[in-house]
N, C-alpha and C positions, 0 to 999 in steps of 0.2 A: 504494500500500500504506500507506505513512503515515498520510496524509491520510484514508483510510477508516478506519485504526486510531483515531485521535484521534475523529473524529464518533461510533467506536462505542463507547467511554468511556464520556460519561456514559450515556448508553441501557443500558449494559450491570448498571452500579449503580441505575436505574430499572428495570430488571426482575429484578435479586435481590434488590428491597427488597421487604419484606412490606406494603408500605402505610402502615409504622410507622416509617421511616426507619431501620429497620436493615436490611444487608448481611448475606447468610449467606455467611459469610467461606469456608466450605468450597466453595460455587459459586465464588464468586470467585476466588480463588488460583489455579487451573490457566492460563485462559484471559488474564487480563491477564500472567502471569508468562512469559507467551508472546509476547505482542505487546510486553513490554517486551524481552522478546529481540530480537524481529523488529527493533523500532525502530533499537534499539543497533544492528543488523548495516547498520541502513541507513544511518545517520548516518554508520559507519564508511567505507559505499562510497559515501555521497555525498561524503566530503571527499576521497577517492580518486579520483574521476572530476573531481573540483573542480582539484586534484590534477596529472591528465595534458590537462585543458582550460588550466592557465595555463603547463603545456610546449608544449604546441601552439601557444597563442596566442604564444609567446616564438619557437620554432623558427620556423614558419610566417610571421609575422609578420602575425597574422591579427586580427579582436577574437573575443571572447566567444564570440558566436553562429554565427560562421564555425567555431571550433575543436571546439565542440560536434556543430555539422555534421557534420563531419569525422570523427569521433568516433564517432558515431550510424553514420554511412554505413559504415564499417567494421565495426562491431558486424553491422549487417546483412548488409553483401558476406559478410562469414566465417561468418554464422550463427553468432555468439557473442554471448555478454552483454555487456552495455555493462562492467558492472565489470572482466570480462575483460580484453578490449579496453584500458584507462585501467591495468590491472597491466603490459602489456607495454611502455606507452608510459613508464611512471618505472620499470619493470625494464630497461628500454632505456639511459635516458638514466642509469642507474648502472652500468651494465657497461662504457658508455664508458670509454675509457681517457682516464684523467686531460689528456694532452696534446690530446685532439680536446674533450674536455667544457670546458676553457680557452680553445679556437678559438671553441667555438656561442656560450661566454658573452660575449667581445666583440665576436661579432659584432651 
């Protein structure tokens, strides 16, 4: 989603230019004012799955790509979203009770 968002940026100001280099600001506005929403929600759950990937990798004792795995495989076992998924694993790890979330941290 990103990734397509950003390529269709400029394209999007090269076909509501009248050939003059001006932007009809009224095409404009709806469509980007959207995908800068989109973006912003993704940013937000990319640092949230970023998020419950370095509790995994810390619990687990896993790297990166293992924890992602992991992650991923579950989003699909449960037929849920990955963002899902990465809310339960740091709504998890806060409902711990103080004295066990003291135990995972040295260990």
């Amino acid at each position: 989603m990103t990734s397509d968002a950003l390529i269709r940026l400029p394209h999007l100001h090269d076909e509501l230019s009248a050939g003059n280099g001006r932007t009809d600001l009224a095409a404009a506005t709806a469509e980007p004012e959207t995908e800068v929403a989109q973006l912003r929600a993704a940013l937000v759950s990319n640092r949230r799955i970023s998020m419950a990937v370095g509790i995994v990798m810390r619990d687990q004792n896993v790297d990166e790509d293992q924890a992602f795995a992991y992650l991923r495989r579950s989003s699909q076992d449960s037929n849920r979203k990955l963002r899902d998924v990465a809310e339960d694993v740091i709504r998890d790890l806060r409902s711990l009770p103080d004295t066990r979330r003291a135990e995972r941290l040295d260990s």
